[in-house]
Structure formats: C-alpha cells, structure tokens
N, CA and C of each residue as an Amber inpcrd file, in Angstrom:
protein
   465
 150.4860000 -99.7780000 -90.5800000 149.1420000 -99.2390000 -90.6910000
 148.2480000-100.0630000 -89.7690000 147.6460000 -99.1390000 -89.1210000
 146.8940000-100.2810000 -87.9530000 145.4270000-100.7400000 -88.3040000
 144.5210000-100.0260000 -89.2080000 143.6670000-100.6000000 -89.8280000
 144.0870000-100.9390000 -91.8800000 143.1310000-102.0180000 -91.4830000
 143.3460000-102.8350000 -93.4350000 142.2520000-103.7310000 -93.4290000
 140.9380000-103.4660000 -93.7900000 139.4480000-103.5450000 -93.9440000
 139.4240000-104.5070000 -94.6990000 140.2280000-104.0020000 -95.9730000
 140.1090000-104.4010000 -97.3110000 141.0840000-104.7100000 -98.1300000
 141.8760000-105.2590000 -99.2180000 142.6770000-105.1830000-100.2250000
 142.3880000-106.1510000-101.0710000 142.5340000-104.7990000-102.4200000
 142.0990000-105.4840000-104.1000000 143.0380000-105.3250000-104.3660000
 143.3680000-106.3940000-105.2920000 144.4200000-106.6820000-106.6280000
 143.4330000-106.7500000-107.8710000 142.8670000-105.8840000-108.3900000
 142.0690000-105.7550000-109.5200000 142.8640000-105.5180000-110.6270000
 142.8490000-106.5930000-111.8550000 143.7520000-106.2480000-112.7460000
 142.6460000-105.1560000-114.2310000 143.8530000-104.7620000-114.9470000
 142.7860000-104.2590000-115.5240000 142.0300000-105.0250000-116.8830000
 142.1940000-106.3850000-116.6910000 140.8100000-107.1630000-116.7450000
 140.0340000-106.9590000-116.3170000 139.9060000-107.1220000-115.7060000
 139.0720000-106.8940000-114.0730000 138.4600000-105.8630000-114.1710000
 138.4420000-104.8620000-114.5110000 137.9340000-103.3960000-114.3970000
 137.4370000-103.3280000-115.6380000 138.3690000-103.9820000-117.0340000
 137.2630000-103.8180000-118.1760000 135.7580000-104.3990000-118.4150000
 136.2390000-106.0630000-117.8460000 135.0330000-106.8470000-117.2720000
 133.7680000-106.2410000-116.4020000 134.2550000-105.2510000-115.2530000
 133.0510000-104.5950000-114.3440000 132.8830000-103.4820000-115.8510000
 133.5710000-102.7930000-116.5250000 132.9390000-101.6760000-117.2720000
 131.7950000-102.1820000-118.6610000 132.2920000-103.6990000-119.3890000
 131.6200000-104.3010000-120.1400000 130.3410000-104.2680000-119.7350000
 130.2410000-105.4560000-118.6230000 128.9400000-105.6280000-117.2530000
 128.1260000-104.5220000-117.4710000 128.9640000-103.8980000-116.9890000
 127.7720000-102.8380000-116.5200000 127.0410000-102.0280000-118.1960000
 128.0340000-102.0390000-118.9930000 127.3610000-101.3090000-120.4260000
 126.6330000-102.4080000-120.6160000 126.5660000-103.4770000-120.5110000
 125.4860000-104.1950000-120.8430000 124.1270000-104.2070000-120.2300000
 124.4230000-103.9150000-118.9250000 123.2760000-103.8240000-118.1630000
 122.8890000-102.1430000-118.5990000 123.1460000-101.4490000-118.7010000
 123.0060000 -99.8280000-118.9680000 122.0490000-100.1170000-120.5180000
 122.1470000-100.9220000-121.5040000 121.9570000-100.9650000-122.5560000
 120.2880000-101.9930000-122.3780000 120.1380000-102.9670000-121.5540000
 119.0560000-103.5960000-121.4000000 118.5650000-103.0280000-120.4360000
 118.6950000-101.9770000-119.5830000 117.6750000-101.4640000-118.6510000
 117.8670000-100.0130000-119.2410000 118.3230000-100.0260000-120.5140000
 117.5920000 -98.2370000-121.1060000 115.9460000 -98.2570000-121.5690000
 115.3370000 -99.2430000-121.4980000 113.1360000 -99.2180000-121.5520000
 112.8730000 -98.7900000-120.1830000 113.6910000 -99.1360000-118.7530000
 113.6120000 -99.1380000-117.5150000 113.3390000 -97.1590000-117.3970000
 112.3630000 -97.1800000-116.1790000 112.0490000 -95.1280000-115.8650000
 112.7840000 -94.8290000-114.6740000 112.7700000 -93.8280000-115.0120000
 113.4270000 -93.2790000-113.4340000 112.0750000 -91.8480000-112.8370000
 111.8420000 -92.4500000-111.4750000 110.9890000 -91.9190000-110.8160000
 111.4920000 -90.7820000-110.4160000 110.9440000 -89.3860000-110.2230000
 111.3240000 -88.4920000-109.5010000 110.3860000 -88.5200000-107.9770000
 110.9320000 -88.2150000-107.0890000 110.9950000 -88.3860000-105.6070000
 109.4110000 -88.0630000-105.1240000 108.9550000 -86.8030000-106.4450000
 107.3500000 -86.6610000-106.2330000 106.9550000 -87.2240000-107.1980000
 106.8380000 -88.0640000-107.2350000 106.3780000 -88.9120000-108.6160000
 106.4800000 -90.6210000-107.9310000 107.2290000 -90.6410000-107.0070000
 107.1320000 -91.6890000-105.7510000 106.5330000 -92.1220000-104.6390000
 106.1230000 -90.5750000-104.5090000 105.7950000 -90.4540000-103.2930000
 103.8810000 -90.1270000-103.6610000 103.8120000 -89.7250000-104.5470000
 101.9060000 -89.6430000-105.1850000 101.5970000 -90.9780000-105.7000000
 102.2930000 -91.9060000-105.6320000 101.5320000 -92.9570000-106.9970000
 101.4830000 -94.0440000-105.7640000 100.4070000 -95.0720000-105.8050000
  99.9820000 -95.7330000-105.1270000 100.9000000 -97.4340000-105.2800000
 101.4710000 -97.6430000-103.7420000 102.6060000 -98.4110000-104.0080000
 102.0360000-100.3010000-103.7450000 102.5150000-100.9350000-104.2770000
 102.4850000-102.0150000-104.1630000 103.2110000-103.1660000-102.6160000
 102.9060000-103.1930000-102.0040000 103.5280000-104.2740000-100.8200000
 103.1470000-105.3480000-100.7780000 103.5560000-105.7500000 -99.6650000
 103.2030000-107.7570000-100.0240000 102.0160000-108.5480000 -99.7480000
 100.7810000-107.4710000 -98.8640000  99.4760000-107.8910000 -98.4130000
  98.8690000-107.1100000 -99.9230000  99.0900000-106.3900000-100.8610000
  98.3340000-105.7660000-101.8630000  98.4530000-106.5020000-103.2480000
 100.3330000-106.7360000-102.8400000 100.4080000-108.0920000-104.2620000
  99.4200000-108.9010000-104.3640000  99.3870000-109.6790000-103.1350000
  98.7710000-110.7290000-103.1510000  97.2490000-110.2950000-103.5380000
  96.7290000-109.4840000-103.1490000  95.4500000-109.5060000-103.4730000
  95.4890000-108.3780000-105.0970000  96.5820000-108.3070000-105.3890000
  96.4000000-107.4570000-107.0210000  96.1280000-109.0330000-107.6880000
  97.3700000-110.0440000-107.5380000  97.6060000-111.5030000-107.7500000
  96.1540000-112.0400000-108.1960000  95.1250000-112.1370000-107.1200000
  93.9260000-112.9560000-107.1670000  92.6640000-111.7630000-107.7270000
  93.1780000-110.6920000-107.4880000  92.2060000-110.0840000-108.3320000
  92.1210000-110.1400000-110.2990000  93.6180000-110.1490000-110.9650000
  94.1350000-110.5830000-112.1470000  93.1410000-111.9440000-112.3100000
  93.2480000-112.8190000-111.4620000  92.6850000-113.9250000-111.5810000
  91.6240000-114.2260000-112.1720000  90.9380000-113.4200000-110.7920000
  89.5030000-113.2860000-111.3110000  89.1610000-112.6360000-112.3490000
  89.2660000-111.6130000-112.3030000  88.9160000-110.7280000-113.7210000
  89.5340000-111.5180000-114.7550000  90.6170000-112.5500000-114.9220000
  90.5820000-113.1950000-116.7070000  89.4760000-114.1610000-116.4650000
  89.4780000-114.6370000-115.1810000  87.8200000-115.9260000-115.5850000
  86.8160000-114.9620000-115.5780000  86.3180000-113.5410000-115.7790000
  85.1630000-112.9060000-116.2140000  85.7480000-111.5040000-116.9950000
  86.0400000-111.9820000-118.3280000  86.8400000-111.0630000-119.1580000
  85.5060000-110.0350000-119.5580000  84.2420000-111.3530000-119.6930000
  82.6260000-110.7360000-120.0350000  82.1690000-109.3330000-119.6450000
  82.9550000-109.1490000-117.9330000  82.6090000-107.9620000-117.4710000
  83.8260000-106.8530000-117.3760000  84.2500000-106.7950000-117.9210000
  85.5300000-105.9150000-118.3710000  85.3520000-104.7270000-119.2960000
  85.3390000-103.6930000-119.1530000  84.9180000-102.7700000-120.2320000
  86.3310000-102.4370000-121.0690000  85.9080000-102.5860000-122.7280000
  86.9920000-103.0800000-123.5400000  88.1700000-101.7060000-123.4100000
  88.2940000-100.7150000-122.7410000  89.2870000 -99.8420000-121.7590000
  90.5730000-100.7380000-121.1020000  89.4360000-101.3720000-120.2370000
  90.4170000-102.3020000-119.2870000  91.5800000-103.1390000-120.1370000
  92.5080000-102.9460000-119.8550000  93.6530000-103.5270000-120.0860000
  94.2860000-104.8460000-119.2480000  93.5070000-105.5940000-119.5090000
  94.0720000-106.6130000-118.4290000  95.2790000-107.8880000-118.6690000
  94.9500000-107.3710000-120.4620000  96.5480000-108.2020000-120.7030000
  98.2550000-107.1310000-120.3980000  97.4970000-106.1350000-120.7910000
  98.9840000-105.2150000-120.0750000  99.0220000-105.5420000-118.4490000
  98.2520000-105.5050000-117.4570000  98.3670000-105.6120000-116.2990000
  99.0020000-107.1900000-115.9500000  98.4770000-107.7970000-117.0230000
  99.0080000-109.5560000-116.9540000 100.4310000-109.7730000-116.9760000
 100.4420000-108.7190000-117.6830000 102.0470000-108.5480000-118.1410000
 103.3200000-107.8230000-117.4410000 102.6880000-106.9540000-117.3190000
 103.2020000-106.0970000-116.1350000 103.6860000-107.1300000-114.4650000
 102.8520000-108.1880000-114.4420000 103.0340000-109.1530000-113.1830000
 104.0420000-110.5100000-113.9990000 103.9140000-110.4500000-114.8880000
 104.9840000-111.4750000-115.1310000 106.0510000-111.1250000-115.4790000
 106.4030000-109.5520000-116.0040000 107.4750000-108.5720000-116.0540000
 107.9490000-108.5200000-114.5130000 107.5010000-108.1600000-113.2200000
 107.6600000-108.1650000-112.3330000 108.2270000-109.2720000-111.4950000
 107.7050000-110.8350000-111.6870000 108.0240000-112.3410000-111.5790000
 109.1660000-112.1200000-112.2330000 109.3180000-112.1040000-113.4370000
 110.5070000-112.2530000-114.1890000 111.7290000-111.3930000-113.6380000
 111.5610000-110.0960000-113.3710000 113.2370000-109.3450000-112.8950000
 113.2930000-109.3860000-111.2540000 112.1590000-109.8480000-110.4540000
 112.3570000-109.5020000-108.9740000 113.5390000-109.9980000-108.5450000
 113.8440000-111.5110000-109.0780000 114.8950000-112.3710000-108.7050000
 116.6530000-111.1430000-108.9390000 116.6170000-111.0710000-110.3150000
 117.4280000-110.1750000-110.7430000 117.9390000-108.8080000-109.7630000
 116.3400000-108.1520000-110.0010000 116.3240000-107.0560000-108.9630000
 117.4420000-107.3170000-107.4200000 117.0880000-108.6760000-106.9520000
 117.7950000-109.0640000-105.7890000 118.7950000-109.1180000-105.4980000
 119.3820000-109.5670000-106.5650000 121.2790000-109.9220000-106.8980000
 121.7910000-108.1940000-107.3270000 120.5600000-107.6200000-107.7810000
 121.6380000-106.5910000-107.8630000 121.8170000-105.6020000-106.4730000
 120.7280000-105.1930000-105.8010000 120.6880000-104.3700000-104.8570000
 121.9380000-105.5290000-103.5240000 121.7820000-106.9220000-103.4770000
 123.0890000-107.6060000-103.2570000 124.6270000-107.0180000-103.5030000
 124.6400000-106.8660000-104.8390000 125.9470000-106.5550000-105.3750000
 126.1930000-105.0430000-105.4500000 124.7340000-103.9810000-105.3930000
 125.4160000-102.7040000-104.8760000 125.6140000-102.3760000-103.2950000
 124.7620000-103.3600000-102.2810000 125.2650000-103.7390000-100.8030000
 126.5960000-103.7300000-100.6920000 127.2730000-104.6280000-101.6030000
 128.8350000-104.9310000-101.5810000 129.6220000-103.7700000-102.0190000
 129.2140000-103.2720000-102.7500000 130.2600000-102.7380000-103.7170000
 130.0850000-101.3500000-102.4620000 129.1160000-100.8930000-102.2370000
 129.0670000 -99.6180000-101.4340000 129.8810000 -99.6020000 -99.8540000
 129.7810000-101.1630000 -99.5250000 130.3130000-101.3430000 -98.2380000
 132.0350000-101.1440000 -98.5610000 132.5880000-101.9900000 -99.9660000
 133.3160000-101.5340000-100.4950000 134.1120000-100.7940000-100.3940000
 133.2790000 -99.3910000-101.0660000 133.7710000 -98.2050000-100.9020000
 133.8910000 -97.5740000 -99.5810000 132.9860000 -97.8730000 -99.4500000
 133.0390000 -97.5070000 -96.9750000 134.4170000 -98.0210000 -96.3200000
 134.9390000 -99.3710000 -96.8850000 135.8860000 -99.8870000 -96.2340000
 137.2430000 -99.4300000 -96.9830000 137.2660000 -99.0150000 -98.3640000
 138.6740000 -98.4130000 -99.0530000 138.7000000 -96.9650000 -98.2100000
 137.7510000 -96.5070000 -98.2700000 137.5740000 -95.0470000 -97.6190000
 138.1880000 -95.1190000 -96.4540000 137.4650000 -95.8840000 -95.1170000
 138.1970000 -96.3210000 -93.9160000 139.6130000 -96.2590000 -93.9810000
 140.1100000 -96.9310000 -94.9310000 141.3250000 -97.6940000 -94.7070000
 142.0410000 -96.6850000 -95.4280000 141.6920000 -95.6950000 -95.9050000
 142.3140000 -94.3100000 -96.6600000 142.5210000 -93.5920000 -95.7360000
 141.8050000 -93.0450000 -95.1370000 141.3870000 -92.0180000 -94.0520000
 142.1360000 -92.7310000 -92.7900000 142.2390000 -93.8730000 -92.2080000
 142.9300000 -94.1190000 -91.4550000 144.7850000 -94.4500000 -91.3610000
 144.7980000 -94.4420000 -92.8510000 146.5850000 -94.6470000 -93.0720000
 146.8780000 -92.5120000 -93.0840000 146.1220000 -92.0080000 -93.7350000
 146.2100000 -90.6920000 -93.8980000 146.2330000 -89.8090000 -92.2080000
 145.3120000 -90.4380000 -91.4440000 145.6470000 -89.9190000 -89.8980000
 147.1680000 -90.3790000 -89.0920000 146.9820000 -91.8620000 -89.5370000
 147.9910000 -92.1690000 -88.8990000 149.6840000 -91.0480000 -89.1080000
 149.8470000 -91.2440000 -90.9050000 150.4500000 -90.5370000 -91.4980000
 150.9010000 -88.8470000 -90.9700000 149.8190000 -88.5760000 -90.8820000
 149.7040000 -87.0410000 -90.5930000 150.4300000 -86.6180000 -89.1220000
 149.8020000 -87.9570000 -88.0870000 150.0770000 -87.7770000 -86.8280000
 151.9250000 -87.8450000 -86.5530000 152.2470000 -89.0880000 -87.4820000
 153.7950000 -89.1310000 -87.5950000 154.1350000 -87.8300000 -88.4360000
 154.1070000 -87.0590000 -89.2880000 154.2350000 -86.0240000 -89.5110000
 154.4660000 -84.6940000 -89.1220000 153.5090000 -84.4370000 -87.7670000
 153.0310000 -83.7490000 -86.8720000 154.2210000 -84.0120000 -85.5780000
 154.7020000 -85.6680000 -85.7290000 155.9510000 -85.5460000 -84.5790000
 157.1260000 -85.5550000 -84.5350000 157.0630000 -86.2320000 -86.3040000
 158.6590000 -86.0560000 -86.9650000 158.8190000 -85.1050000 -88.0190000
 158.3230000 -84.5380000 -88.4460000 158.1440000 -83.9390000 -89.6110000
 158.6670000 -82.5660000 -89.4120000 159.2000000 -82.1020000 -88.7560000
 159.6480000 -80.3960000 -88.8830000 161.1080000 -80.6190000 -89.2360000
 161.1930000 -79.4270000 -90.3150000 162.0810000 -79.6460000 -91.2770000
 162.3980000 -80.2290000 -92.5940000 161.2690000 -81.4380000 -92.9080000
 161.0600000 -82.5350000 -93.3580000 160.5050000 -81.9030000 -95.0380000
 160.2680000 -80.5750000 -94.9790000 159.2520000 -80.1210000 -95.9310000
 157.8720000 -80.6050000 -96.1470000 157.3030000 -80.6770000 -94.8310000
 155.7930000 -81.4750000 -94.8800000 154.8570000 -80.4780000 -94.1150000
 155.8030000 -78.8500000 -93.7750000 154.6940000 -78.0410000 -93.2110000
 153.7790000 -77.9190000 -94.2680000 153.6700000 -77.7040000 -95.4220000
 152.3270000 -77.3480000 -96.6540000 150.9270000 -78.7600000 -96.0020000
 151.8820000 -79.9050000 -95.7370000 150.9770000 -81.1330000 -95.4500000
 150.1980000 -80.6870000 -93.9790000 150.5150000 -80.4950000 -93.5130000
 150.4820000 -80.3900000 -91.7600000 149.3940000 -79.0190000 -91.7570000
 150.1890000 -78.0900000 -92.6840000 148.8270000 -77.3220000 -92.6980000
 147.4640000 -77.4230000 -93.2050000 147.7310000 -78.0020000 -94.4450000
 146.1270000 -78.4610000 -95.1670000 145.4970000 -79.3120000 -94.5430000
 146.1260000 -80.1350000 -93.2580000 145.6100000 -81.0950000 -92.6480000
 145.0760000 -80.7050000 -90.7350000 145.9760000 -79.4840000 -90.8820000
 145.3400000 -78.9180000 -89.6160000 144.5010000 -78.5240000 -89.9220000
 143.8600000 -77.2000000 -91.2320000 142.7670000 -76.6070000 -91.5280000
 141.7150000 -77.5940000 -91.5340000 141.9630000 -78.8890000 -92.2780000
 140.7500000 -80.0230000 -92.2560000 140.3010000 -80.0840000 -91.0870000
 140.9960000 -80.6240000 -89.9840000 140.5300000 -80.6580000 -89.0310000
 140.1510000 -79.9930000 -87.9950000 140.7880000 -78.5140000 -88.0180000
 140.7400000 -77.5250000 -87.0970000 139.2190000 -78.0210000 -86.1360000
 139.0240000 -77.4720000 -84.8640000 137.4530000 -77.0890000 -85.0290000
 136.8840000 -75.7060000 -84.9320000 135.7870000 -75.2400000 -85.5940000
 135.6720000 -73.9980000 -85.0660000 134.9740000 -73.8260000 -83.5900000
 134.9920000 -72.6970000 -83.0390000 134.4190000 -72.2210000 -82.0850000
 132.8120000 -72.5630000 -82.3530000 131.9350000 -72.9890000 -81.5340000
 130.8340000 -72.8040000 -81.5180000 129.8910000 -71.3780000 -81.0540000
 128.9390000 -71.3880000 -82.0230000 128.5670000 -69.8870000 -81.3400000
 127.9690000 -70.3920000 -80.6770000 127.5350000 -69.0950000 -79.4690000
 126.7810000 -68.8770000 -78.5900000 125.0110000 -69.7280000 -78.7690000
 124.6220000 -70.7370000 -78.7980000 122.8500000 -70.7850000 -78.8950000
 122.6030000 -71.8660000 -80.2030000 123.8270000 -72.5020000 -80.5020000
 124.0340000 -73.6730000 -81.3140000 123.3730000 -74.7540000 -81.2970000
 121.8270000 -74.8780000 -80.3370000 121.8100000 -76.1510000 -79.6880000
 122.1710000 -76.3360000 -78.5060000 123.0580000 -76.0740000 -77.7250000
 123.3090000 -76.0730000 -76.3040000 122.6050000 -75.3210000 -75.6150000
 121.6760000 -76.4510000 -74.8370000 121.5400000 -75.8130000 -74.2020000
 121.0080000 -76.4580000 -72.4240000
C-alpha cells in the first residue's frame, strides 16, 4: 500500500473510554443552546476590541449600581463573563481535540480510498476471471465521467 497516514490499535477500552467521555460531556453541556444559523447571524456578536470594552463597562456600572434601573441585570451579565472566563479555556481543548479527531477521519479516509484505488487498479489488470467483474463494475460506475453538456461553464 503506498499511502499509510495513519494507524490505530484502539482497544475496546479505548472506545468505551471515548463513549463514557463523551456521555459525560453530553450530560454537563445539556443547560448549553444550540443556535440556529438565523439566530447567529441577527444577534449582536462579541470580539476581542468589544470584550474588552463590555469588560470595563461591567466595571463601571458595579461602581455606580445608584444609576442602574432595577431592570438592569448586572449580576446576570457579571455572571455571564465569569461563565465565559470559566469554559473559554475548556472551549479551547475541545475545538483542539475535534481539530484532531476530524483530521483523523480525513487521514483514515485517505488511507481507505487510497488502498481501495490501488486495489481496484490491480483488479482491473489481474482480475479477469478472478470473479471481481461485480467489483470492477461498481467501481467503474463510481468513477465513470460523464459527458459534459454543451454551456457547463466553458467557456
């Protein structure tokens, strides 16, 4: 095999351990929302020149609680920033560990798809007779290409 990206020996420890993990995490981030895409895209977002000044505005407003109309919620908002302090770190390690795990899957995939060409191609030169036309065909149709029509973009 001429490409090998990757190789796991995952026992199934190993796999009960990632399934535990993760029910645990599934179970402490069930208070956590899930945004819909317009519901993301209307609500006014936070970046790192606005933190900072949400940061010193909190500030100020607890040294003049006097002018606060009793509406204002400024211990939920207090909270809300130390909720935020508190999981960002977290937040980090995980979008880390789905980096990995996705590249992961990119590289088992690779290394699938490339033993499966290779495969096919030896198939394609030894294979008649072999009982591997059913293979050769489901694997020509994959790849066939079609004809392009006429006005596809070319132009």
């Amino acid at each position: 095999m001429s490409q090998n990206l990757i190789s796991l020996d995952l026992t199934a420890d190993h796999i009960q351990a990632v399934d535990a993990a993760l029910a645990t995490l599934e179970e402490i981030f069930a208070p956590f929302i899930e945004l819909s895409a317009a519901e993301k895209r209307d609500m006014v977002h936070m970046g790192d020149k606005s933190e900072a000044f949400c940061r010193q505005t909190l500030i100020v407003l607890a040294q003049n609680r006097q002018m606060l109309p009793p509406s204002f919620d400024l211990a939920e908002a207090e909270h809300d920033l130390a909720s935020l302090d508190q999981l960002r770190p977290r937040f980090t390690r995980l979008r880390q560990l789905l980096a990995k795990a996705e590249d992961t899957e990119t590289a088992l995939g690779s290394d699938i798809l490339c033993a499966a060409l290779e495969g096919y191609a030896l198939a394609k030169v030894f294979g008649k007779g072999a009982g591997l036309e059913a293979l050769r065909g489901a694997m020509s149709a994959r790849y066939s290409r079609k004809p392009k029509k006429p006005g596809d973009g070319n132009v």
